[in-house]
N, C-alpha and C positions, 0 to 999 in steps of 0.2 A: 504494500500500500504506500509506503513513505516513497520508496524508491519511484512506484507509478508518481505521484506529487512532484518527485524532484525531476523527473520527465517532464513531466506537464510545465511546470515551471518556468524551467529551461528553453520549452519548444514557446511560450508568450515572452520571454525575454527576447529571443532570436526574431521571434515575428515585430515587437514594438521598435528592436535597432533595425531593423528593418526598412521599416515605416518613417524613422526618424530620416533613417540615411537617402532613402528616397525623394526626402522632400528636399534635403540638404544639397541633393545634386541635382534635381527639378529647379532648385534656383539658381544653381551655376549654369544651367543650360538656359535661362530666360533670356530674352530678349528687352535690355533695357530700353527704357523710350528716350533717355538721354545719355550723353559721354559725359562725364568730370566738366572737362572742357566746354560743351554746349550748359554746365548749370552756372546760375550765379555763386560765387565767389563769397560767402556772407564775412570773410574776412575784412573785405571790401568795403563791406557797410555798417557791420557791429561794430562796437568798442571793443578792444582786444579785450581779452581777460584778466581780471583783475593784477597786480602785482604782488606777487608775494610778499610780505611785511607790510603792504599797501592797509590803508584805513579800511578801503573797499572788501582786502581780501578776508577782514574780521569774518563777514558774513558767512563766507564760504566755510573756516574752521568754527562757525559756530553748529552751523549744519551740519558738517562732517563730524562733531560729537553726537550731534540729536542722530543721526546715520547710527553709529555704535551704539547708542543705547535702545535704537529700534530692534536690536540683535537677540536684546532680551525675550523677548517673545520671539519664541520655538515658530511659530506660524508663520509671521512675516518674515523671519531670517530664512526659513525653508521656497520662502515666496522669490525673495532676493533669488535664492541659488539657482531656483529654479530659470528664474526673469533672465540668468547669467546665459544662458544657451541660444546664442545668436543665431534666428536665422528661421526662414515663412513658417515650417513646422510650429516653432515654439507661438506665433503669432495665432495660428490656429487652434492651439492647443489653449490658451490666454483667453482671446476673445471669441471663442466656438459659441460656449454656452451664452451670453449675452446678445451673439449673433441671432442665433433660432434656426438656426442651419449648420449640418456638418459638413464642412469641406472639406471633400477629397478630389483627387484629380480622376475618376471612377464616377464617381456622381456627377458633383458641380464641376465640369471641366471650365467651364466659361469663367465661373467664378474663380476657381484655381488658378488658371491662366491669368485674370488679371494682377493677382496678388503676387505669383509669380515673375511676371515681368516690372510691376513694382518694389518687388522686395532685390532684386538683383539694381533696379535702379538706386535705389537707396544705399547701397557699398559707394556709390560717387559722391552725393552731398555733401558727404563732410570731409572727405580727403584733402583737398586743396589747403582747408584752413585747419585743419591737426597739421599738417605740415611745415604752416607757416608760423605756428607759432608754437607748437614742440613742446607744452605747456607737461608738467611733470604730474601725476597721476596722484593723488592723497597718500598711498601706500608705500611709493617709492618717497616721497618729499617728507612722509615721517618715519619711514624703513620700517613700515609695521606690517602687519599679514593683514589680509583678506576674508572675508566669506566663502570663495572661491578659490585658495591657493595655488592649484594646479595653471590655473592661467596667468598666473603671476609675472611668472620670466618674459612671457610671449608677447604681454602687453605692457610690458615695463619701458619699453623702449620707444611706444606711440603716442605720439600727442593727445592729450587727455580734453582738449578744448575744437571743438563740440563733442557729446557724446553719441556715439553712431550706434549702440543699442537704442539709446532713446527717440533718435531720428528714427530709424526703422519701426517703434513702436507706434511712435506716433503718425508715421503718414499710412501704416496698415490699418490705424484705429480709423482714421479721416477717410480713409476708401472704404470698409467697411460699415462705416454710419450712410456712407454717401449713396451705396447700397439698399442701404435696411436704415432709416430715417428714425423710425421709430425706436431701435435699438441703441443710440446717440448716447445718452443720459451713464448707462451702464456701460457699453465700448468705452467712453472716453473717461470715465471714471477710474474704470481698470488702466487706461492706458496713463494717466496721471500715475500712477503707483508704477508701472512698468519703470517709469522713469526715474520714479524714487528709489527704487531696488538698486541703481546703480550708486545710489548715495549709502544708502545703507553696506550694499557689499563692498563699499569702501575704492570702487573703480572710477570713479567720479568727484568733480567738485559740482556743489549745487548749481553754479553759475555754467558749469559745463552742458549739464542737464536742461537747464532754461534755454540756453543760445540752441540746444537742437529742435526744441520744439518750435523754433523760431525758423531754422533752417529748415524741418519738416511740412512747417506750414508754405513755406515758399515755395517747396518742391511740389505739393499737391496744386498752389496755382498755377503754375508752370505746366503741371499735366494737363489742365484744362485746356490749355490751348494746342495740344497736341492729337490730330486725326486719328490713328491708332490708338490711341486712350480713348478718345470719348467710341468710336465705332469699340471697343472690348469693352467699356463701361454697358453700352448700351443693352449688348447678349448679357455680359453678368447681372441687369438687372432683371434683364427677362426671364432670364433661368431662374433669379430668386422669386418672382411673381408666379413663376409656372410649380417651383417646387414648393413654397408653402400654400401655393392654393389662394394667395393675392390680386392674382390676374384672373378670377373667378368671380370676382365682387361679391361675395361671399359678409352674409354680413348675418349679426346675432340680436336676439330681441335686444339685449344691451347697448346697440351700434359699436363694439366692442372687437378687434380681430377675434378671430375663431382661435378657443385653446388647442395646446396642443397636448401632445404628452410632456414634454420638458417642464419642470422645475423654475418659478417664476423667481424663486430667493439663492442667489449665492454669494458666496464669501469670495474679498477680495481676492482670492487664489483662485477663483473661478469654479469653486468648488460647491453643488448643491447644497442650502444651510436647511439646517432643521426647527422645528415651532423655538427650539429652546437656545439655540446658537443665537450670541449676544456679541455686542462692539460693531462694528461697520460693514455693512453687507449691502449689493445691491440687491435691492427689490423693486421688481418690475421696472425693470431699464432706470430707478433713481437708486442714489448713493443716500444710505440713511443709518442711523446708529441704535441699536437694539441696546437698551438698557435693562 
């Protein structure tokens, strides 16, 4: 019996890296809608980053304590580590359940596809300006460890000013509400914390954090004006109309969307909550505090 368990085990481990690595190289194969070079430069138009000893940079080592002491809670540090795995998968994985739809590349291809070719766009945004100013990472500037140690060496040596987890979250979260309208409130709730996780796991300064949600919002304008963006936006909406049954005009004595089977309450980790789950959880696409 145990030995059958440790089979079985074994054989959903293999299937989940799987699935991970698949999405992983699904985005190395996208087709971005812009080069580095075709985006703006936010170097160009931010204020650089604060200066180290600066008056300004108080703010950043205040928040990089409030960061460490988030650690204390087993939940949100598990949240952080989690948030730490760059890349469309984890984006799927984050804001699935707040979406109302599961995306796979099997199912929602159109949808997949979109997110695809914007999550591979999103590696450019921030390169130009980590480069130009090569800003030093919390962990290396206090030679203290991480949430994530293992990535330590890899990233010790990259410009920490914008943060390009947090650009990536947040311009999946903006296409995803852009999507599904109604799911806004919750998506960008969650994506607000994606961003903090980086503060928390200590790979970030808060000001890092803030300039990418800055540079993600620019990136989503930009795709606006892009033919192939709007003609893939347009199928990915369709396919979300046609697979929850939206483009049916489908309507309840409440004028209400039609439920579904999913879980209307979860926990910042995206995780379904229960009657008795307490602190901050979204319910029904709002961000609210269970006392």
């Amino acid at each position: 019996m145990i030995k059958n368990m440790k089979w079985m085990l074994s054989a959903i481990l293999i299937v989940c890296g799987n699935i991970a690595a698949q999405a992983a190289q699904d985005e190395k194969n996208g087709t971005p809608f812009f080069t580095s070079d075709e985006l703006p430069n936010i170097a160009n138009f931010l204020p650089a980053p604060p200066e180290f000893e600066s008056a300004e940079f108080v703010y950043d080592q205040t928040r990089h304590l409030w960061g460490k002491l988030q650690r204390l809670n087993e939940e949100r540090a598990q949240m952080a580590i989690n948030d730490a795995v760059y890349g469309m998968q984890t984006m799927i994985d984050i804001y699935g359940p707040m979406f109302g739809l599961d995306i796979t590349k099997e199912d929602t291809p159109e949808i997949y596809k979109l997110l695809q070719d914007v999550s591979c766009t999103c590696d450019s945004v921030t390169v130009r300006a980590k480069k130009h100013h090569m800003r030093l990472r919390p962990y290396v500037y206090y030679n203290e460890g991480t949430l994530v140690p293992e990535k330590e060496e890899k990233h010790a040596g990259e410009g920490s000013w914008p943060s390009g987890h947090t650009a990536l979250g947040w311009t999946a979260a903006l296409l995803l509400t852009d999507i599904n309208p109604a799911a806004t409130d919750g998506i960008m709730a969650r994506a607000y914390e994606h961003g903090q996780s980086r503060v928390i796991a200590g790979y970030h300064w808060q000001s890092d954090v803030d300039a990418a949600r800055i540079a993600a919002s620019m990136l989503y304008i930009k795709l606006q004006g892009n033919e192939r963006f709007q003609q893939q936006m347009a199928k990915a909406r369709q396919e979300f109309k046609e697979k929850t049954g939206s483009s049916t005009r489908i309507s309840t004595p409440d004028n209400t969307q039609p439920s579904t089977s999913r879980a209307q309450v979860y926990t910042l980790s995206g995780q379904s909550a229960t009657s008795g789950t307490r602190g901050i959880v979204i319910e029904n696409n709002r961000k609210v505090v269970r006392k």
